[in-house]
TIDRENSE-202696 format. One record per residue (C-alpha): x, y, z. Coordinates in steps of 0.25 Angstrom, whole numbers, padded with zeros to 4 digits, always signed. Layout:
residues N
XYZ ...
This chain:
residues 157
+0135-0064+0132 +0125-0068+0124 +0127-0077+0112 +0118-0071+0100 +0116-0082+0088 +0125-0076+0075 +0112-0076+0063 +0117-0079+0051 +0112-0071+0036 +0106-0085+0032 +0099-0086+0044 +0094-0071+0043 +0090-0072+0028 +0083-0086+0033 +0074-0078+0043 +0072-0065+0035 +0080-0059+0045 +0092-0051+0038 +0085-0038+0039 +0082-0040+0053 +0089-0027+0057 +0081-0019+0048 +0068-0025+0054 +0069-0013+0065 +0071-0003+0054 +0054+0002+0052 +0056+0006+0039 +0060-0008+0035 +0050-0016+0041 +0040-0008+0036 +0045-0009+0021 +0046-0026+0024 +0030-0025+0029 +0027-0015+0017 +0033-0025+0009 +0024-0035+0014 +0011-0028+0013 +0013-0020-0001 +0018-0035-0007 +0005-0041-0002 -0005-0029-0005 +0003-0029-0019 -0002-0045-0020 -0016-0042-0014 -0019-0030-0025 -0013-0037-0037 -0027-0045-0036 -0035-0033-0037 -0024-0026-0048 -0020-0016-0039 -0004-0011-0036 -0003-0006-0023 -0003+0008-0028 -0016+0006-0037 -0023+0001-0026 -0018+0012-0016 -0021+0022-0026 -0035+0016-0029 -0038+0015-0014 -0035+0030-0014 -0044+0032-0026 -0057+0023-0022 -0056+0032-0006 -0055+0045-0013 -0063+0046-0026 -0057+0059-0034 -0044+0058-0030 -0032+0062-0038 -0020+0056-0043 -0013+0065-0036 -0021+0065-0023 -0018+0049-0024 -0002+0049-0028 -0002+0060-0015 -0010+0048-0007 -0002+0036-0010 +0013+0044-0008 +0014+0041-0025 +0022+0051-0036 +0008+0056-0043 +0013+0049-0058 +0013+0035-0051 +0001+0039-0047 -0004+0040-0062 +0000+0028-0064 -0008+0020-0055 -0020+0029-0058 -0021+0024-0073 -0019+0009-0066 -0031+0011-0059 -0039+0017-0070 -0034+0007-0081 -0040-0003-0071 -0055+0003-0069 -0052+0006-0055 -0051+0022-0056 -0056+0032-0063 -0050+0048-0068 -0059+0059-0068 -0056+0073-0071 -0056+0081-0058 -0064+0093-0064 -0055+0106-0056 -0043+0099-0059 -0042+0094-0074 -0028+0088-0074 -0034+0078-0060 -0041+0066-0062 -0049+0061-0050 -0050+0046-0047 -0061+0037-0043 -0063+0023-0042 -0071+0014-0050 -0080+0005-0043 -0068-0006-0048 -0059+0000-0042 -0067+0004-0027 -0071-0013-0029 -0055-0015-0032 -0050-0007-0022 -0061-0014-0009 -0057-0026-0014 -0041-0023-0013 -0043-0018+0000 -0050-0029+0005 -0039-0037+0000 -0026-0028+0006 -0034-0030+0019 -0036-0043+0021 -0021-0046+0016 -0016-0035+0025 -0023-0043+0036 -0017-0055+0034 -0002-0050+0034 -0004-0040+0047 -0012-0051+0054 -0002-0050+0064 -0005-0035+0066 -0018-0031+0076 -0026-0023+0073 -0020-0013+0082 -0007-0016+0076 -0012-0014+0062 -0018-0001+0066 -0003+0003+0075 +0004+0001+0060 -0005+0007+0054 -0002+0020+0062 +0010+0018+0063 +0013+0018+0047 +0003+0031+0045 +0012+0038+0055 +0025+0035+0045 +0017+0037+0032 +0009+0050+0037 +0023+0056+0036 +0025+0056+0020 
């Protein structure tokens, strides 16, 4: 028979290992390093005055000049009245702009300011270099296995 050494809670909590049994649950593990990631992209776009959604939104904006608030809230997986809101806190900044669509008077197309296009290269350049810096454990090949892996479960919402 083999003896197995009884770990106590205080010994648990002192190694960070009280959830160890939901550590093979994928769902879990993926909401601890999301947690990880969106605190330190959070940090990282502070500096340039960016919210994660502003900066996904204005990333949405700057590829695809003319988009719509509702082509953008159907982009990012957002209820189209949050959208509005982080619009107006990209225009308010000088990062967007709202023109009339001309076939559809009640649309606004958005375009980047030459601010925001700067803002957002910059904020990109930033994520990277952190997001290199927390998976420098990963390979490249690794990185692009996740990255697959992750589309595959998103693709389906």
């Amino acid at each position: 028979m083999v003896k197995t050494k009884k770990v106590s809670t205080q010994d648990q909590a002192a190694t960070g290992r009280l959830d160890s049994s939901l550590r093979g649950i994928i769902g879990y593990t993926m909401k601890r390093a999301t947690n990880i990631l969106q605190a330190d992209a959070a940090q990282v776009l502070e500096e340039f005055g960016l919210r994660i959604t502003t900066f996904s939104a204005l990333v949405v904006i700057c590829d695809h000049p003319d988009v719509t608030q509702s082509q953008i809230a159907a982009a990012l997986n957002m209820e189209r009245s949050n959208t509005v809101l982080i619009i107006d806190a990209l225009e308010q900044a000088g990062l967007i702009g709202r023109h009339r669509v001309p076939t559809d008077r009640r649309s606004y197309a958005l375009r980047a300011t030459l601010e925001g296009m700067k803002i957002r290269n910059a904020a990109v350049r930033a994520l990277a270099e952190r997001e290199e810096v927390i998976l420098h454990d990963l390979t490249r090949e690794e990185r692009a296995a996740l990255l697959a892996l992750l589309g595959k479960i998103a693709s389906r919402s």
